[in-house]
Structure formats: C-alpha cells, structure tokens
C-alpha distance (Angstrom), angle and dihedral (degrees) to the residues before:
residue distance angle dihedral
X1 . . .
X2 4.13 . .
X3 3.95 111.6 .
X4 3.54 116.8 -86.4
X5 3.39 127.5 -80.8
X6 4.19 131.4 -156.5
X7 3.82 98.5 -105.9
X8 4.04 125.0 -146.6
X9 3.26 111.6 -93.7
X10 3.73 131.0 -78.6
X11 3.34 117.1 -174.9
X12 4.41 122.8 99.4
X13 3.30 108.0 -141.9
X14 4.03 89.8 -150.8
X15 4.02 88.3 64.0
X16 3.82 97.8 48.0
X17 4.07 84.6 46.2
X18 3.86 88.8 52.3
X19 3.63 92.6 52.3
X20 3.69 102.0 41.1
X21 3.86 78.5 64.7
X22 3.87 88.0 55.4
X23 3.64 104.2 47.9
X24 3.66 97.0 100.6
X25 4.16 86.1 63.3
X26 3.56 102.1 43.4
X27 4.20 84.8 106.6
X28 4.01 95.8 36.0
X29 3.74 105.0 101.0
X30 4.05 88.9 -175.9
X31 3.80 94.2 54.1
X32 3.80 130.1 64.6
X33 3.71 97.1 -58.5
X34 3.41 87.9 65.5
X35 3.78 96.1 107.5
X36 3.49 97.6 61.7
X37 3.60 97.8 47.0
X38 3.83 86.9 56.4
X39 3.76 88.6 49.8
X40 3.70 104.7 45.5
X41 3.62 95.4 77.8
X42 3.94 90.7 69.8
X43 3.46 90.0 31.8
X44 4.41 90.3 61.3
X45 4.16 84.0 39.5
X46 3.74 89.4 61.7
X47 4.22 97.7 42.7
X48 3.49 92.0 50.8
X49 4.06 91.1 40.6
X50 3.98 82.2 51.0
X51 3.85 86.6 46.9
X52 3.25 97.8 56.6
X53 3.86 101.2 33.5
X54 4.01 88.0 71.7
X55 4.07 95.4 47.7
X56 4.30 95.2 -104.9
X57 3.86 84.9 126.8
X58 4.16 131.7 7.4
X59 3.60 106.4 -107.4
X60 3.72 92.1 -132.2
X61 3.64 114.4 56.4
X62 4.01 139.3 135.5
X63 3.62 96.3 -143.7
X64 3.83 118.6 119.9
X65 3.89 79.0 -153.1
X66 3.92 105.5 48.5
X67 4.74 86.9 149.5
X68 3.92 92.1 50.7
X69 3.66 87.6 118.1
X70 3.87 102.6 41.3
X71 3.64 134.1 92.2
X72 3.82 106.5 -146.2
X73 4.05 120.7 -177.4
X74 3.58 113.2 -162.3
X75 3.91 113.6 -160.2
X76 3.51 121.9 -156.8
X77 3.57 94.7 23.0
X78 3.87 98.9 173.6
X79 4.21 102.3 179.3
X80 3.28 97.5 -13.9
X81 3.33 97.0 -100.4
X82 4.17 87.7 145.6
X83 3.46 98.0 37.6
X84 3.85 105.6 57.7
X85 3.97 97.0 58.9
X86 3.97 95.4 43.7
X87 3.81 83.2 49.9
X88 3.63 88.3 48.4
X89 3.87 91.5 58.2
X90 4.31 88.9 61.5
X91 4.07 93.4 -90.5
X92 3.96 115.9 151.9
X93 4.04 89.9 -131.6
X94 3.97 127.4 -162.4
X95 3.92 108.3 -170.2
X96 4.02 113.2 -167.6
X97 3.86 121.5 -179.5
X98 4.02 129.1 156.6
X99 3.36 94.2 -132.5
X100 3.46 116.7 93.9
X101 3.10 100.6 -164.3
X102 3.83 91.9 62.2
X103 3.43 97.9 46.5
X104 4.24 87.0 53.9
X105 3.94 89.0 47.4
X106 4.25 96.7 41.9
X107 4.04 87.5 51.9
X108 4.05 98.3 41.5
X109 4.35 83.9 50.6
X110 4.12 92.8 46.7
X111 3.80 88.8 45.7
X112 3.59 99.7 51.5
X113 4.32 84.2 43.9
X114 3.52 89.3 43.7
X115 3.85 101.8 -124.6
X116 3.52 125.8 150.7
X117 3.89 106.5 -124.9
X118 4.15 122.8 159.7
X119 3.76 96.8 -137.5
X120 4.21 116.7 -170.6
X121 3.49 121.3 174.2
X122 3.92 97.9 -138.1
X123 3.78 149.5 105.2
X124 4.01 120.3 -86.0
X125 4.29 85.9 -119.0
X126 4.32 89.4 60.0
X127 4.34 92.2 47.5
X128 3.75 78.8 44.3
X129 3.76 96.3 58.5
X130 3.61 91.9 52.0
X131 4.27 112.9 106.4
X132 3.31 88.4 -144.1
X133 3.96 102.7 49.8
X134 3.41 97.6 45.8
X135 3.82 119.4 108.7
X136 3.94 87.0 -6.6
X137 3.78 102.2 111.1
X138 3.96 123.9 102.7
X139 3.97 91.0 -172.0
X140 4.38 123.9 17.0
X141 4.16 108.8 -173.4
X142 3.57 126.3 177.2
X143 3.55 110.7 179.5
X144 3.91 119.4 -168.5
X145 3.38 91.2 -6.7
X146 3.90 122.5 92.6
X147 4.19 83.7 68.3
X148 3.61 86.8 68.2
X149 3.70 99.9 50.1
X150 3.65 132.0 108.5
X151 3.82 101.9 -144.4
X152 3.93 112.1 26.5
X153 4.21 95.8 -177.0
X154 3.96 85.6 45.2
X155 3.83 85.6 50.8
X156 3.91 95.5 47.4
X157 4.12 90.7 46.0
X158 4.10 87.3 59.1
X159 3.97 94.7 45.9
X160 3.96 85.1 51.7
X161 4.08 91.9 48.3
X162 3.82 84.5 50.1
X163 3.52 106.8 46.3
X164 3.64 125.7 92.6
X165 4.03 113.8 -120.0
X166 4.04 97.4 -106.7
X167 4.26 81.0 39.7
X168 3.76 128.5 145.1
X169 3.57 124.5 -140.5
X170 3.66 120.5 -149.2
X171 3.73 125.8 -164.8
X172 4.13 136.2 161.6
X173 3.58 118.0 171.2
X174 3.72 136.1 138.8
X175 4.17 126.9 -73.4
X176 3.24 126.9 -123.2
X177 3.55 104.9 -110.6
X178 3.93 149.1 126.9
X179 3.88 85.4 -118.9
X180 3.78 86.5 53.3
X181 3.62 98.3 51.0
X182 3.74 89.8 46.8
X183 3.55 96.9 46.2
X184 4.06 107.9 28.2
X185 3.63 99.2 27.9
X186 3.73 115.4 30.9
X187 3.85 100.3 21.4
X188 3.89 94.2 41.6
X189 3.88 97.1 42.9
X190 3.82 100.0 31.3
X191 3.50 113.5 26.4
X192 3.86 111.5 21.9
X193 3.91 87.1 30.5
X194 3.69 91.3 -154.4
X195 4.07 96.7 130.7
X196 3.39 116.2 43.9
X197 3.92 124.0 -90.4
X198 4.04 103.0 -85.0
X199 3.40 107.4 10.7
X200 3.84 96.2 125.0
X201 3.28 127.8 51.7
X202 3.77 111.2 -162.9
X203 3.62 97.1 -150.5
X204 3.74 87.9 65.7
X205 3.70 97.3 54.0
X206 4.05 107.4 111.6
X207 3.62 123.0 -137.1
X208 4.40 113.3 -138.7
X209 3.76 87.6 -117.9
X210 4.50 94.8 58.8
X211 3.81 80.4 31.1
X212 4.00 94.9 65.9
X213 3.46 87.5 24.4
X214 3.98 99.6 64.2
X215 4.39 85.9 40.0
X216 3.87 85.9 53.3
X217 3.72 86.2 61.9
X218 4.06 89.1 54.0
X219 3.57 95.3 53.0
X220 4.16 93.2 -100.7
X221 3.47 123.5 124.5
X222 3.61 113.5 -141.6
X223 4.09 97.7 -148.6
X224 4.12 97.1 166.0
X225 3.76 137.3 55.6
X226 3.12 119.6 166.6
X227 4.32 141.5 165.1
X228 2.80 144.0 -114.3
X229 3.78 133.9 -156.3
X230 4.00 143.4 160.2
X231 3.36 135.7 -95.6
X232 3.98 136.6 -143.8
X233 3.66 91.7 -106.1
X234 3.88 90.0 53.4
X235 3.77 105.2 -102.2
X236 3.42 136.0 103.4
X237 4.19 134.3 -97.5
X238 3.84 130.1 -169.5
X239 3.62 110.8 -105.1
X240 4.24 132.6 165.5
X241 3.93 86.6 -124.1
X242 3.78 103.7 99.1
X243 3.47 103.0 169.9
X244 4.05 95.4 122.5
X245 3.72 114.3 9.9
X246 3.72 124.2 16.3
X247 3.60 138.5 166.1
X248 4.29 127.7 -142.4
X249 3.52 137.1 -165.2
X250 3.85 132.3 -174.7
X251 4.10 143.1 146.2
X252 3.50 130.3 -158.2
X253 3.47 123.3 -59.5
C-alpha cells in the first residue's frame, strides 16, 4: 500500500441537494424512504455474511455483541438507517455523509435511542486525509451510494486509504442493466412513485465486472457478488441473479 494521496473529489452536488430536501424522512417508513427501510434487512444479512466470510467475527456465536472489537465506517450514511443496528451488535461506528441534513437527522434518531454513533458531515476523501483515520478501519460499507458519486476510481482510492490491511469492503448498489432501468429507474420513479422523481441516474449504475475492476486498481480484491431480489411479502432475498441490485465484498490482495 503507497501513502495516501488527497483524491479528486467525489461528491455531486445535485445528490446532496436532493437529500438535504429529504432529511426530515430519513425515519418515516411510510414516506419516500420507504424503500430502503424495506431493503436494509438484506442489506445488514449480507455485511455481516461478508464479516464473517473473511474470519473478522465467527459466524456462530452467542454474544449479543459479536462487532465489539471492530471499527466499521459506514459511508453514505443518510439517516442512519445502517448505522444504528451494526452499532447495536458492539461495533465502534463512524458514519460520514455530505448531506447535512442527514447527518442532523441520523444523530437527533441515535440520541433519542441512545446509541453511540460518530456522525461527520463530510466526504469519504476529507476522513481520508486524516493521519489518524487512515488504514484504521476493520469494516468500510457504503450502501446505495457509489451510484450517486461523481468520481467512482477517486471513491475506490479513499476506501483503500481507509481500510485497515486485513479490511473488508462492503458495497451494494445498482447494475447497469436494461432490467435495472426498467425496474429501478423507470418503474420505481415513474410508475410505482416510491423513490422520488430523479434520484437515479442510470448512467451511474455500475456493472460487477467495472466494479471489481476499478477496486483491482486500489489493491482490493473484490472476491463476492452477489443479488439481490424481492420477495412476495415485499422484502428482499440473496440470489446469484444480479441483474438489478447486487451486493460485493473484497479485501486487499
């Protein structure tokens, strides 16, 4: 691993906008967030199946606790709605988003639950020119987020300054497909209406090959891709079809 470097930036100003104009939802599971609270029960299942994959925890264990020892950066926190259960399970968790209206809603909902969160309203490439941050996480996610960034190989470079040698990167985003412009762009924006109007762009959506592809140039191996796709009772199940949603995991090589 080279010392780190100040990447370009990576954040679109049009996305953090979009939020901002969202934070007062973030918690509403009837309003427009309400895909993503559906979805974060498979998206935990496959962090902690990533987590335990690569040895950071056992994957049978009787502790209410089993992250005590890990240091786990979420990026692109929105709400919180990540952070709060993977701090529930003992993890020391740093939550960044741009959006400052996220950052005020995700610490007003873990202070009236009483969970210890470090909240900081800032991109991945500013925690990642901090001494003290770099190299120093067991476990960097960033869940729906990289298809909303403005510079995916400046994104990648600041996961690999942040993440600890024996690290796991976590990331679930949306493919690049015609299924996934059918499904999660026109059909969820236009027709269902249950994301707002514009909040995917398709040309942003990342296929698994230019995902791994991009971490290769970082150094990280991306070992594990992996679907996901909905239910009849409206939730979500692993699955090897990856043609809309899809989750990947990887370390350094």
């Amino acid at each position: 691993m080279t010392a780190p470097k100040t990447p370009a930036g990576t954040i679109d100003q049009s996305d953090i906008n979009r939020f901002n104009a969202l934070a007062n939802s973030w918690w509403d599971e009837t309003g427009p967030m309400k895909p993503l609270h559906l979805f974060t029960p498979i998206r935990l299942d496959y962090i902690r199946k990533s987590i335990q994959n690569r040895g950071l925890v056992p994957a049978e264990t009787s502790s209410d606790l089993p992250f005590a020892h890990l240091n786990i950066l979420d990026i692109g926190c929105g709400g919180g709605l990540l952070a709060e259960p993977i701090a529930r399970l003992g993890a020391t968790v740093t939550a960044i988003d741009a959006s400052d209206g996220a950052i005020a809603a995700a610490t007003a909902h873990a202070t009236d639950h009483n969970i210890a969160i470090d909240y900081r309203c800032m991109a991945s490439e500013e925690l990642a020119s901090i001494a003290d941050y770099q190299h120093h996480f067991d476990v960097i996610y960033a869940s729906e987020v990289i298809e909303h960034v403005s510079d995916i190989k400046a994104f990648t470079e600041t996961i690999a300054q942040l993440l600890a040698p024996d690290g796991v990167v976590v990331i679930t985003t949306i493919n690049r497909t015609m299924p996934a412009l059918l499904f999660a762009k026109f059909a969820a924006e236009y027709v269902l209406k249950i994301v707002p109007t514009g909040t995917h762009q398709f040309e942003k959506f990342v296929r698994p090959a230019e995902l791994r592809a991009v971490f290769q140039e970082c150094g990280i191996l991306i070992d594990d891709v992996t679907g996901f796709v909905p239910t009849p009772m409206g939730t979500f199940k692993m699955s090897p079809i990856t043609a809309v949603n899809y989750g990947a995991a990887g370390s350094f090589t």
